[in-house]
C-alpha positions as CSV (number, residue, x, y, z in Angstrom):
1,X,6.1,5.2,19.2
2,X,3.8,4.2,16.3
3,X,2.8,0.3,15.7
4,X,2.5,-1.3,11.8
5,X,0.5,-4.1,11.3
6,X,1.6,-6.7,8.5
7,X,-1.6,-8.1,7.6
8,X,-1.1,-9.8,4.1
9,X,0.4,-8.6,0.8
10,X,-0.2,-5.2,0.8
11,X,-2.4,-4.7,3.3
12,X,-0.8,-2.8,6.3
13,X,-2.5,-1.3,9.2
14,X,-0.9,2.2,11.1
15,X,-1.2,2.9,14.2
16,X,-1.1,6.5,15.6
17,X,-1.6,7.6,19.1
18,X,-5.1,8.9,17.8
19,X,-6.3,6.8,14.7
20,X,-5.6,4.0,12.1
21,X,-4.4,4.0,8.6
22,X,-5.6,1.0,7.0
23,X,-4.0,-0.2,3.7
24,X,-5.5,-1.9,0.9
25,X,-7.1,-4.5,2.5
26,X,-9.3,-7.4,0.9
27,X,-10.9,-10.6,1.2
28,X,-8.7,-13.1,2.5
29,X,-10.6,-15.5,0.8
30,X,-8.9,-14.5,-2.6
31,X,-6.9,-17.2,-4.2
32,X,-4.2,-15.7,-6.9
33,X,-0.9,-17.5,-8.1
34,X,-1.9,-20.5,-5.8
35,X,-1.8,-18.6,-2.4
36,X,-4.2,-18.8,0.2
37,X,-4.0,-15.2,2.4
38,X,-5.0,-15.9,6.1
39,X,-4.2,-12.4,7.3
40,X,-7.1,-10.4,9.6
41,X,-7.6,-7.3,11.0
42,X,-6.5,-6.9,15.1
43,X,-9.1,-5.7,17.8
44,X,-9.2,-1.8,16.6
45,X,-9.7,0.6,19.5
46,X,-13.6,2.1,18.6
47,X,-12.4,5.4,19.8
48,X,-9.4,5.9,17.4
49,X,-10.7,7.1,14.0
50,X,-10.3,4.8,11.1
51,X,-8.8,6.1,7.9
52,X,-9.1,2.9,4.9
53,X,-7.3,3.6,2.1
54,X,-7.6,1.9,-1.2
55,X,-5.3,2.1,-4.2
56,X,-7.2,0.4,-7.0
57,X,-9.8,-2.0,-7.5
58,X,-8.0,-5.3,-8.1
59,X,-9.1,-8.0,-5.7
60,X,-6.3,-8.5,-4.1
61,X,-6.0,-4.4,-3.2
62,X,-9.8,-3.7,-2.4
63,X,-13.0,-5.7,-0.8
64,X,-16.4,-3.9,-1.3
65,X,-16.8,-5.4,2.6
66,X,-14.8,-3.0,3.3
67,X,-17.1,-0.4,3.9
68,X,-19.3,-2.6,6.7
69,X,-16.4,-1.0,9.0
70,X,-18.6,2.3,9.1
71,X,-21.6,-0.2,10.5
72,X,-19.9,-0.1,13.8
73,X,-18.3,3.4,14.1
74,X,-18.7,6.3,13.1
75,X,-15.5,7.9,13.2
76,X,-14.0,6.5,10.3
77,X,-13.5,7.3,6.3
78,X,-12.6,5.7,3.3
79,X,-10.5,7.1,0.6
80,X,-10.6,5.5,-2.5
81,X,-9.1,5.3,-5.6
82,X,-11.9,6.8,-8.0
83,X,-11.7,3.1,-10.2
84,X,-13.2,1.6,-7.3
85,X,-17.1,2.1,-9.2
86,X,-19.8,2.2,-6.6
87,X,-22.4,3.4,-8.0
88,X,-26.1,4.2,-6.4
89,X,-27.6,1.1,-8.2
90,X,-24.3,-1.6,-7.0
91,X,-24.4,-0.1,-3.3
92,X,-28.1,-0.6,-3.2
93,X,-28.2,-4.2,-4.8
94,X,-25.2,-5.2,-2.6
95,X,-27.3,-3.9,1.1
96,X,-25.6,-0.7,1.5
97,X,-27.4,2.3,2.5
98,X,-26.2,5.2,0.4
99,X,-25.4,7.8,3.1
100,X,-22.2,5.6,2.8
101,X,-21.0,7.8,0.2
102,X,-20.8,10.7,2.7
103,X,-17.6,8.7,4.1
104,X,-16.1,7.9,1.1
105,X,-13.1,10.3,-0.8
106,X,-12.6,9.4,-3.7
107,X,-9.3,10.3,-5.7
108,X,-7.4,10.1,-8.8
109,X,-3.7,10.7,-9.4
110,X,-1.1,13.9,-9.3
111,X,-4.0,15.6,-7.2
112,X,-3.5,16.9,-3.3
113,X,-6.3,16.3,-0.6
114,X,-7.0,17.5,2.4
115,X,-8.4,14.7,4.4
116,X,-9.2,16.4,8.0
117,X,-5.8,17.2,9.2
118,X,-4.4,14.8,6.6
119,X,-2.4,15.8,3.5
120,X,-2.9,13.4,0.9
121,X,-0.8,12.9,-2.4
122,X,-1.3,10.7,-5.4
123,X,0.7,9.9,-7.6
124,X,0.1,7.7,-10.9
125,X,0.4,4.1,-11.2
126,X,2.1,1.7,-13.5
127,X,-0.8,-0.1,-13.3
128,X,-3.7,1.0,-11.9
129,X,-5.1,3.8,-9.3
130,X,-2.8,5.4,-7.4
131,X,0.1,5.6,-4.7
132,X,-0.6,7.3,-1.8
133,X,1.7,10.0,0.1
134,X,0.5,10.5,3.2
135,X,1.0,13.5,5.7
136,X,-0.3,13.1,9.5
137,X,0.8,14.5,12.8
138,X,4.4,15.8,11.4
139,X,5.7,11.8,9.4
140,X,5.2,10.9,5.9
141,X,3.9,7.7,4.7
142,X,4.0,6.1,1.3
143,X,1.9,3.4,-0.3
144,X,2.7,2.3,-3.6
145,X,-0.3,0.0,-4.5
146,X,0.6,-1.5,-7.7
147,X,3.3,1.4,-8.5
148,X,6.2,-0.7,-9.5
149,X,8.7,-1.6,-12.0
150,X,7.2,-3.9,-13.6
151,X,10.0,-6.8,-15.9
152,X,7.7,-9.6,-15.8
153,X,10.0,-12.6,-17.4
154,X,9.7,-13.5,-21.3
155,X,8.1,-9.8,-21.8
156,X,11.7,-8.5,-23.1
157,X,14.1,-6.0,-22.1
158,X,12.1,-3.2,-23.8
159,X,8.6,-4.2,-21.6
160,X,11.0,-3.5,-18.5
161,X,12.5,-0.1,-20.0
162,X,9.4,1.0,-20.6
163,X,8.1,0.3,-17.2
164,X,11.2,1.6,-15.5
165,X,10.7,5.2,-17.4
166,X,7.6,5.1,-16.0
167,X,8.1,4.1,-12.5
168,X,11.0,7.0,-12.4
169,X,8.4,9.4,-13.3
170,X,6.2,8.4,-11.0
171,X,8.4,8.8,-8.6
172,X,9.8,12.3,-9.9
173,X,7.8,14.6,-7.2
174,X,8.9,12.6,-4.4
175,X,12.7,12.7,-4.8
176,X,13.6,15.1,-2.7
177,X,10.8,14.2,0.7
178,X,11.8,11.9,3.7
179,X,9.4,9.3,4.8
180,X,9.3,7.6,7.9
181,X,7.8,4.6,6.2
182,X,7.3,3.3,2.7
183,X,5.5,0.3,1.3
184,X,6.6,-0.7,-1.9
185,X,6.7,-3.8,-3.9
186,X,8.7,-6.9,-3.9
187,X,7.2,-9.2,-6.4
188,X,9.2,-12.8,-7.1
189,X,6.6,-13.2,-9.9
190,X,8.8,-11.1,-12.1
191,X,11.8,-13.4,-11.6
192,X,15.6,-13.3,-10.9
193,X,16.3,-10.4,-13.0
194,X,13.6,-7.9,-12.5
195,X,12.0,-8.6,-8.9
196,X,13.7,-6.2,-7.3
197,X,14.0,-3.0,-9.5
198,X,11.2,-1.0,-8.0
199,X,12.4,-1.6,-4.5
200,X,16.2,-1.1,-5.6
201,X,15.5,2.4,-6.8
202,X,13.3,3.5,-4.3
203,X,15.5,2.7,-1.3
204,X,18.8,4.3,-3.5
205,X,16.6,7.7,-4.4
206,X,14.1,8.4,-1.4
207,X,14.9,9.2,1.9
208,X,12.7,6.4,3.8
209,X,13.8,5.2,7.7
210,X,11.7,1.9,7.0
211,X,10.4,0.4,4.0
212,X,8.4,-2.4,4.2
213,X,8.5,-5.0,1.3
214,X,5.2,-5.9,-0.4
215,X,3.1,-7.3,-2.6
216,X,5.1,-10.8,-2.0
217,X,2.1,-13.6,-2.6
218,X,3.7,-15.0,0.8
219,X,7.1,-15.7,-0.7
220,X,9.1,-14.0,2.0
221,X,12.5,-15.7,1.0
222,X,12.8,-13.2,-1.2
223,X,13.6,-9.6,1.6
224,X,16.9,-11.3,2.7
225,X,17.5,-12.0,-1.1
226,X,17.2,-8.8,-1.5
227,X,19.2,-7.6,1.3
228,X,22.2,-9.7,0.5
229,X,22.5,-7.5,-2.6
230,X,26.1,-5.9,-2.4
231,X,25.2,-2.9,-3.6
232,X,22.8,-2.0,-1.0
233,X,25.4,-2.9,1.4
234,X,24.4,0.2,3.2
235,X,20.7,0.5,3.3
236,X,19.9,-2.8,4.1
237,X,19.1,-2.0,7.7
238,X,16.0,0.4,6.3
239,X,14.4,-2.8,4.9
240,X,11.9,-4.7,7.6
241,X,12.1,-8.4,7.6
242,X,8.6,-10.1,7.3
243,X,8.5,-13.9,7.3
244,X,4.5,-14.0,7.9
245,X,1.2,-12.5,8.3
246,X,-0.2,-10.8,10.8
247,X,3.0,-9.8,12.5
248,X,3.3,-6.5,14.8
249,X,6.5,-3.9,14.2
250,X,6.6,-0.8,17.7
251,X,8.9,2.0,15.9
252,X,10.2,4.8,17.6
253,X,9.4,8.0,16.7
């Protein structure tokens, strides 16, 4: 059994018998779109390594804080999508001692890594830094970060075409893997007719036991939206209801 921790948008946390796999994580302090995030880390076990992941730099994916996790343990490692700029001069100016860099991996996209026993693929983004496909103790794990097919209304049928070439791409390498969990985005924000085309082709083309919407701004309404969808009569049951943050999801192996 393995836990995932909803914290807020697209910040997850994974919990293996031996360490975490934290998810684009930020201030919850950030207002976007008019939503106030409220989501917070749990009580983390100091003797389970810490693994923080970062897709990109946007605000609502990464918070330089972050990296005060390593003030308290040192059994922990950040890897980091190499847009995230943290340079000698920013680290000092900001208080951080620069043997922090010693902890930090940073990565750009279509490369492999090998992240103590962790295999670590990127892919490209649609918009910017990577995904992440993750493989630890014998499961797969993907992150999207702001890899999506992106239709934002009013842009046009060709803006969404374009995107949707794209986002197939991306996803070329990856056809043919299972996962036992996938995060991927769910974003009302590009309305009626285009939220759900990144999350519609991903559960219809990759083998994933549970996918975990994201990226919502705290509009939830929109999973069982989703999930009423005819077409996806069939796969619904892979898609995990979240209705708020900070929730707790126990999966069996």
């Amino acid at each position: 059994m393995y836990k995932v921790y909803y914290i807020m948008h697209s910040s997850f946390l994974v919990e293996l018998d031996d360490r975490y796999l934290l998810f684009d994580y930020f201030d919850k302090s950030v207002v976007a779109d008019t939503v106030q995030f409220h989501g917070c880390l749990p009580e983390l076990d100091p003797d389970k390594y810490l693994y923080v992941f970062a897709s990109h730099s946007h605000k609502d994916h990464w918070w330089l804080e972050n990296l005060r996790l390593a003030d308290s343990r040192d059994n922990i490692k950040f890897i980091l999508s190499k847009d995230i700029r943290l340079g000698r001069n920013y680290l000092i100016r900001n208080g951080f001692d620069l043997s922090i860099k010693d902890k930090i991996q940073f990565v750009t996209s279509m490369k492999k890594y090998q992240v103590d026993d962790m295999t670590i693929e990127t892919l490209r983004s649609t918009d910017a830094g990577v995904a992440f496909v993750i493989s630890v103790k014998g499961m797969n794990i993907y992150h999207a970060g702001d890899l999506n097919w992106w239709n934002a209304e009013g842009r046009g049928e060709l803006y969404g075409e374009v995107y949707g070439r794209e986002y197939k791409r991306a996803l070329k390498s990856i056809l043919n893997k299972h996962f036992d969990i996938g995060f991927v985005p769910l974003d009302s924000r590009m309305g009626e007719d285009g939220y759900f085309l990144g999350l519609d082709y991903f559960i219809k083309n990759i083998d994933c036991d549970n996918i975990f919407p994201m990226h919502m701004w705290g509009d939830y309404k929109w999973i069982e939206r989703f999930k009423s969808r005819p077409d996806i009569a069939n796969l619904r049951e892979r898609v995990v209801d979240i209705d708020r943050e900070n929730m707790i999801f126990e999966i069996e192996d």
